[in-house]
C-alpha positions as CSV (number, residue, x, y, z in Angstrom):
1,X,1.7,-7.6,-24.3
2,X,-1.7,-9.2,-25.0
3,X,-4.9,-7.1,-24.4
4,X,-8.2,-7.9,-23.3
5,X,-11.1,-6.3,-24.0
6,X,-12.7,-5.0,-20.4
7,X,-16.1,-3.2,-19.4
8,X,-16.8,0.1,-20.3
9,X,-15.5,2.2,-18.0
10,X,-17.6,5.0,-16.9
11,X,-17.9,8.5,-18.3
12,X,-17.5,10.4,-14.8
13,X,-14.4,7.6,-14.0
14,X,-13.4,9.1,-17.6
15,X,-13.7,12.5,-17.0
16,X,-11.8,12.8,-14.0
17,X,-8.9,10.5,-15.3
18,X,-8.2,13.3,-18.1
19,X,-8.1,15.9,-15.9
20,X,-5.4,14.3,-14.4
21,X,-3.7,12.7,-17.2
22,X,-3.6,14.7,-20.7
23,X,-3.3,14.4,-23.8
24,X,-0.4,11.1,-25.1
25,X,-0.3,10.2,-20.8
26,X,-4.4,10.0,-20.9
27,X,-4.3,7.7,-24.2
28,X,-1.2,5.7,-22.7
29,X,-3.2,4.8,-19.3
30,X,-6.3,3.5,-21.8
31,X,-3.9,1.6,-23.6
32,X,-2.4,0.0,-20.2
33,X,-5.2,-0.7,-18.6
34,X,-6.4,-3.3,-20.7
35,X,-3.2,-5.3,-20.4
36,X,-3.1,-7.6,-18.1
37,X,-0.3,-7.3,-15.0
38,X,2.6,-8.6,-15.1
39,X,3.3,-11.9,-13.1
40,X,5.4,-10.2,-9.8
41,X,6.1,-11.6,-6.8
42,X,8.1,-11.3,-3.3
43,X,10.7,-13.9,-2.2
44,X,10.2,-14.7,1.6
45,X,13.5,-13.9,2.8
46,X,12.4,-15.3,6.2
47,X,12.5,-18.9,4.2
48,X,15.3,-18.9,1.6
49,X,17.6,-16.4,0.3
50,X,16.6,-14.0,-3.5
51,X,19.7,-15.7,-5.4
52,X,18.5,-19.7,-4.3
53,X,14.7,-18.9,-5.2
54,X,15.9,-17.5,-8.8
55,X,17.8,-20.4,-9.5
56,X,15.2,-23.1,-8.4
57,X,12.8,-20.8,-10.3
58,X,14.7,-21.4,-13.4
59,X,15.1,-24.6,-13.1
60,X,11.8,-25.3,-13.8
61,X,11.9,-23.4,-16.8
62,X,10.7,-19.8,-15.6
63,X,12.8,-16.7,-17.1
64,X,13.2,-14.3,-14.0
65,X,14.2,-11.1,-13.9
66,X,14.4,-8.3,-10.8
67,X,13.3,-5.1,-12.1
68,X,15.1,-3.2,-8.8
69,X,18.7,-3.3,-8.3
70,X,18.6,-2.3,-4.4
71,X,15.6,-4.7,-3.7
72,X,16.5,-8.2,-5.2
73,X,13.9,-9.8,-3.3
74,X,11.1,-8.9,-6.1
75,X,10.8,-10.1,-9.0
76,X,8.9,-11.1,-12.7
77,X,8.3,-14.4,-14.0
78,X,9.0,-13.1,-18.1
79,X,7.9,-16.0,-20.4
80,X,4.4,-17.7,-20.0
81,X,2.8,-19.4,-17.3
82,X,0.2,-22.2,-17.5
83,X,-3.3,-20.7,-15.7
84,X,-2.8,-20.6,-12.0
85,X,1.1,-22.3,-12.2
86,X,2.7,-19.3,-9.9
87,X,-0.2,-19.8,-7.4
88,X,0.1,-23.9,-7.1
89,X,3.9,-24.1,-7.7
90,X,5.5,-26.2,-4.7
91,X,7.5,-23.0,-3.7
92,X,4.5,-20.9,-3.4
93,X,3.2,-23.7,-1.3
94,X,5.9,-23.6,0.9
95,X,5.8,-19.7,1.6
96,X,9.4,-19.2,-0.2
97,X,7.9,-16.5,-2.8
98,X,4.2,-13.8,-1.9
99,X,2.3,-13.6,-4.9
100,X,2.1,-9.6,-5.2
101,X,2.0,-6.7,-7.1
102,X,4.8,-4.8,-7.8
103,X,3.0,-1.4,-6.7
104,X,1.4,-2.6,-3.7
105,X,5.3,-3.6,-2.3
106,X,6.4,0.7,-2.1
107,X,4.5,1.6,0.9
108,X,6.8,-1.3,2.7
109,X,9.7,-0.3,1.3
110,X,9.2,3.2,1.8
111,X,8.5,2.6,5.0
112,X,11.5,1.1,6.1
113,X,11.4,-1.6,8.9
114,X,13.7,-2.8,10.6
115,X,14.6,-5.3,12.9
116,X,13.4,-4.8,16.5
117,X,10.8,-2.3,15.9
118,X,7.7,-1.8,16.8
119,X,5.5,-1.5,14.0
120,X,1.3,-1.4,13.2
121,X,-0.1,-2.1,10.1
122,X,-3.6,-1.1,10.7
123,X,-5.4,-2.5,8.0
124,X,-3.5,-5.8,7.4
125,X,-5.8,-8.2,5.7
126,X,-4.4,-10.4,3.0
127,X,-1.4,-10.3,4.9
128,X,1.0,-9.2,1.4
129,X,2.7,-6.1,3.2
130,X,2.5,-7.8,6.9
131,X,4.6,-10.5,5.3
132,X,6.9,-8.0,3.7
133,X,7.3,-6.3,7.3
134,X,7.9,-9.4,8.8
135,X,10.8,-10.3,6.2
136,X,12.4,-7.0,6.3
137,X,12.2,-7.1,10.2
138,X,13.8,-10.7,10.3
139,X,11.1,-11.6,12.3
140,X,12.3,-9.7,15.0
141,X,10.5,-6.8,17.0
142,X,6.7,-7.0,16.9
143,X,4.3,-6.0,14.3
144,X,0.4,-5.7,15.5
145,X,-2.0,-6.6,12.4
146,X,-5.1,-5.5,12.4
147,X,-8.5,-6.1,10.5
148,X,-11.9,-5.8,11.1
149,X,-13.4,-8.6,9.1
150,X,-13.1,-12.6,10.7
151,X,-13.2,-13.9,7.1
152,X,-10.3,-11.7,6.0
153,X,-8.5,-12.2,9.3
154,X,-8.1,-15.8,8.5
155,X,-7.0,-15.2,5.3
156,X,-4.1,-12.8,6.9
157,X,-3.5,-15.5,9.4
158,X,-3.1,-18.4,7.0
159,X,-1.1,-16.5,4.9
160,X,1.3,-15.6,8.0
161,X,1.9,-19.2,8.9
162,X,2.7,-20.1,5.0
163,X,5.6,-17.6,5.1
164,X,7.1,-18.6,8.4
165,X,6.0,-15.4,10.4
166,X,6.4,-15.6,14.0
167,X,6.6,-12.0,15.4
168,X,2.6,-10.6,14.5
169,X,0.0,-10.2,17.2
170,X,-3.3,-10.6,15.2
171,X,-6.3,-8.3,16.2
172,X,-9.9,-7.9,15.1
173,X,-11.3,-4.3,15.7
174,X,-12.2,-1.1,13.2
175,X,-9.3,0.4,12.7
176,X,-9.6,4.0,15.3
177,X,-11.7,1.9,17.5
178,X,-8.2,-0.5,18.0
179,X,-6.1,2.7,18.4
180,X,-8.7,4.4,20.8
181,X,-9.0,1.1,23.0
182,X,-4.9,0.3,23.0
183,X,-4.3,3.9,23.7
184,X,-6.8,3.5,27.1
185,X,-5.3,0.3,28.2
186,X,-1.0,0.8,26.9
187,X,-0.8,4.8,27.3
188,X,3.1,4.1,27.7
189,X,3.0,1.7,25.0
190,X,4.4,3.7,21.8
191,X,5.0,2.1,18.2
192,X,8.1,3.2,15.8
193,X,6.4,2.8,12.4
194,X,2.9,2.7,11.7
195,X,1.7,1.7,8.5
196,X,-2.0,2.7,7.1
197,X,-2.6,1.2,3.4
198,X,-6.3,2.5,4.1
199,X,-10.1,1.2,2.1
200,X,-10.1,3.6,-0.7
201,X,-12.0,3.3,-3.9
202,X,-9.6,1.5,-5.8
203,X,-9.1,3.1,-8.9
204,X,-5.8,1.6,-9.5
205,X,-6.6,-1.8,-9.5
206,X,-8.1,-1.8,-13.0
207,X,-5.5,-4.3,-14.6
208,X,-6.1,-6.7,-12.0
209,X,-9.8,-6.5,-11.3
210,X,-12.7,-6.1,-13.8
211,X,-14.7,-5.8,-10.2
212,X,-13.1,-2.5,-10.1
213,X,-15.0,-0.9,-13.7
214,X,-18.3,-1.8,-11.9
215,X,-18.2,-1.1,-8.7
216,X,-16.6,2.4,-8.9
217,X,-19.1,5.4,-7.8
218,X,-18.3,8.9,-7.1
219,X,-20.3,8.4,-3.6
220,X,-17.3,5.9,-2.5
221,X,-14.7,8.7,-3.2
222,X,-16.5,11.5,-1.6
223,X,-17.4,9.8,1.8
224,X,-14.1,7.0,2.2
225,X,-11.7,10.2,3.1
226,X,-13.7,10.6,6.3
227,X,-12.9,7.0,7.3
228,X,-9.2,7.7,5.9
229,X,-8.5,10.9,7.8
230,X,-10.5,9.3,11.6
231,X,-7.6,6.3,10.6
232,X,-4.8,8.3,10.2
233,X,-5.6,10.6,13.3
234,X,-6.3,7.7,15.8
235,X,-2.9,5.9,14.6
236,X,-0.8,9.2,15.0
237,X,-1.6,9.2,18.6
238,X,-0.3,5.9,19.2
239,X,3.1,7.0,17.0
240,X,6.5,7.8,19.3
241,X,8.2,11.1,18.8
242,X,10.0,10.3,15.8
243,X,8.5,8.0,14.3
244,X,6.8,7.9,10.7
245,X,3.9,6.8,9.1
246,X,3.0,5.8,5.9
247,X,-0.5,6.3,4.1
248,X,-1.0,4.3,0.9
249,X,-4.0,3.9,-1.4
250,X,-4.3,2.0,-4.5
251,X,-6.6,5.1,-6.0
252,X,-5.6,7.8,-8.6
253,X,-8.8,9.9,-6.5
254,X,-7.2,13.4,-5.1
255,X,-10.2,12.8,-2.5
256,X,-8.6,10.5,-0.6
257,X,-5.0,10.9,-1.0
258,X,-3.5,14.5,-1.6
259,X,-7.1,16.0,-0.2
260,X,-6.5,13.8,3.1
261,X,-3.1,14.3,3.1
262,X,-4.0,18.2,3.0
263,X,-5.9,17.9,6.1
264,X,-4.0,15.8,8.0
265,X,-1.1,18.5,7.6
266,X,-4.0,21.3,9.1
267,X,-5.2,19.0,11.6
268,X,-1.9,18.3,13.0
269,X,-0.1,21.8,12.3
270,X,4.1,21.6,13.7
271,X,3.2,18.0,15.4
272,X,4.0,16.7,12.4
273,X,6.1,16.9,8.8
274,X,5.9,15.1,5.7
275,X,8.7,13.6,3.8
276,X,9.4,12.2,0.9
277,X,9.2,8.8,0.6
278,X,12.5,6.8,-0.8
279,X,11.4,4.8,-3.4
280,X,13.2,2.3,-5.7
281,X,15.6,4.4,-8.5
282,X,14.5,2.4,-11.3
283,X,10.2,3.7,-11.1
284,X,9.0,6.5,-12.0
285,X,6.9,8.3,-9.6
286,X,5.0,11.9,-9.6
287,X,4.7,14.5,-7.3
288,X,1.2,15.3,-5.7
289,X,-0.9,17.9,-7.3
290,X,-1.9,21.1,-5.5
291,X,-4.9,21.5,-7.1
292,X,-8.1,19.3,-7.8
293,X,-11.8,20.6,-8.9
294,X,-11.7,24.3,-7.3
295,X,-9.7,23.0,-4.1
296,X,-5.9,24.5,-3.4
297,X,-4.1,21.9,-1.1
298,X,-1.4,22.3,1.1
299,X,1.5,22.7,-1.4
300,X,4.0,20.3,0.8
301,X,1.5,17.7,-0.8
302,X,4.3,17.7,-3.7
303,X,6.5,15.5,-1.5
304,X,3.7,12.6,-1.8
305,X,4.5,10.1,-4.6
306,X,1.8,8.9,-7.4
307,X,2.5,6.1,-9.8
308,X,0.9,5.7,-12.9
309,X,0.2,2.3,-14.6
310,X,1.2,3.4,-17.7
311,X,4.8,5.2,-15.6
312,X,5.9,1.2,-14.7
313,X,4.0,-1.4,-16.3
314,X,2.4,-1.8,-13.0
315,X,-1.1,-0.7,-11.0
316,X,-2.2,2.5,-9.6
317,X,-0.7,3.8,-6.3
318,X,-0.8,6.9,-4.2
319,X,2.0,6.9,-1.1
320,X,2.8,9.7,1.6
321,X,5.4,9.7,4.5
322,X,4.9,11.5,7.4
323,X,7.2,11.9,10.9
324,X,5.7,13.2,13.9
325,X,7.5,15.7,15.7
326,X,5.7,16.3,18.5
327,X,2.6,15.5,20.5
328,X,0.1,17.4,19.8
329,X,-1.1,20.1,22.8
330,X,-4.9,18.9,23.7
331,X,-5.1,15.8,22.1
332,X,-6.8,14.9,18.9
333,X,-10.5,14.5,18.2
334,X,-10.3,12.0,15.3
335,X,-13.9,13.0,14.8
336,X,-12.4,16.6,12.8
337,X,-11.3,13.9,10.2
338,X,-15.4,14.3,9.4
């Protein structure tokens, strides 16, 4: 693995890491992070079948393997790629592989879509996970994507026609402000799965993006889990009785994902349960912690699922299932996610 040598990351980012990761782990992460990610991708199986796209792959010369037995569909190009050849490849072109992450495919597949569903994914933009829904659904049932930026919205949309999509209703609204409004005009309208891969500061993009050692601040983490937990609240009223969520973040930050996590499980009380997410067998994932800085959580926080660069060759993620049980008696003021 070849290393490049990236900004200096900063002493607080520092800090915090190694109170999450000790010791050989803390020195492994360094170590990872300045490797660049491997080259994974998605085959479209709304376009052409995992086995066809392997062999046309190889064809051209590419060594391809599939790092997860259950879930042939992703995969890793293994031998070197001239700059930008996975992105301009004519099978790109044609939508038969998403370029993506391996990390950033588990809230999908822990999610678990299926054909005929109803399903949101409330903060769609690029379109990598709508795409995935959309494949695993068959293109049947209906996914709404939402996003509140026009420039990202056409990036989702352009990326949705490339892979053959046909069963996403595209809409532009902040992300409580589209469940408020849809709840007001569908009240009967319920959804089976609801996916929320929310803003969060993105500490587990480092690999990918140098933009990511220089943005970071400690302000971002302490006032995004407001926005996370008013996300998760509005979504959960639009959610059936039996039906799940997922929340993902790409951030190691406890802030926003076993501190909102924590909350959510107070707000919501016997309305709602967590449970663990089914991941692939081959990655390695951890259980949430109970405590960060002086702060107990909610110890059925355990059941959510970190992964660590350094775990799978692969960025940062933070994923939690939930399934509501119940609505919940008075409604929900998504303003308490303040």
């Amino acid at each position: 693995m070849s290393q490049r040598k990236p900004p200096e990351l900063k002493l607080l980012f520092l800090e915090r890491m190694k109170k999450l990761l000790s010791g050989e782990d803390f020195k492994k992460y360094l170590e990872i992070i300045k490797v660049p990610p491997v080259k994974s991708f998605r085959c479209n199986t709304l376009k052409i079948a995992p086995e066809k796209l392997k062999q046309r792959l190889e064809n051209k010369g590419w060594k391809i393997s599939q790092p997860w037995k259950e879930h042939s569909e992703v995969m890793i190009v293994e031998n070197e790629l001239e700059p930008g050849e996975l992105g301009r490849a004519l099978e790109h072109l044609l939508g038969y592989y998403y370029i993506q992450e391996l990390a950033s495919m588990l809230p999908v597949i822990a999610l678990k879509p299926k054909p005929g569903e109803r399903i949101l994914d409330l903060c769609a933009a690029p379109g990598s996970k709508t795409t995935q829904l959309a494949s695993e659904m068959k293109n049947k049932g209906v996914i709404f994507a939402n996003e509140i930026s026009l420039g990202r919205l056409r990036i989702l949309a352009s990326n949705l026609e490339r892979c053959g999509v046909a069963n996403v209703l595209l809409t532009r609204k902040e992300g409580s402000a589209f469940c408020n409004r849809f709840l007001k005009n569908y009240p009967e309208f319920k959804f089976d799965k609801i996916l929320i891969d929310a803003p969060c500061s993105g500490e587990g993009t480092l690999r990918s993006s140098y933009q990511t050692y220089i943005m970071w601040n400690i302000k971002t983490v302490k006032s995004l889990p407001r926005i996370q937990k008013r996300l998760f609240l509005s979504a959960f009223k639009l959610l059936k009785k039996g039906g799940e969520i997922i929340y993902s973040t790409c951030t190691h930050a406890p802030e926003e994902n076993e501190g909102v996590v924590s909350d959510i499980l107070g707000f919501l009380g016997d309305s709602i349960e967590i449970i663990e997410p089914e991941l692939p067998k081959e990655l390695k994932s951890r259980e949430g912690i109970l405590e960060w800085e002086g702060v107990s959580f909610d110890s059925r926080v355990r059941l959510c699922r970190r992964i660590y660069p350094q775990d799978n060759d692969t960025e940062g993620f933070f994923i939690a299932k939930f399934r509501k049980v119940r609505e919940l008696e008075g409604g929900i003021n998504p303003n308490e996610g303040s």
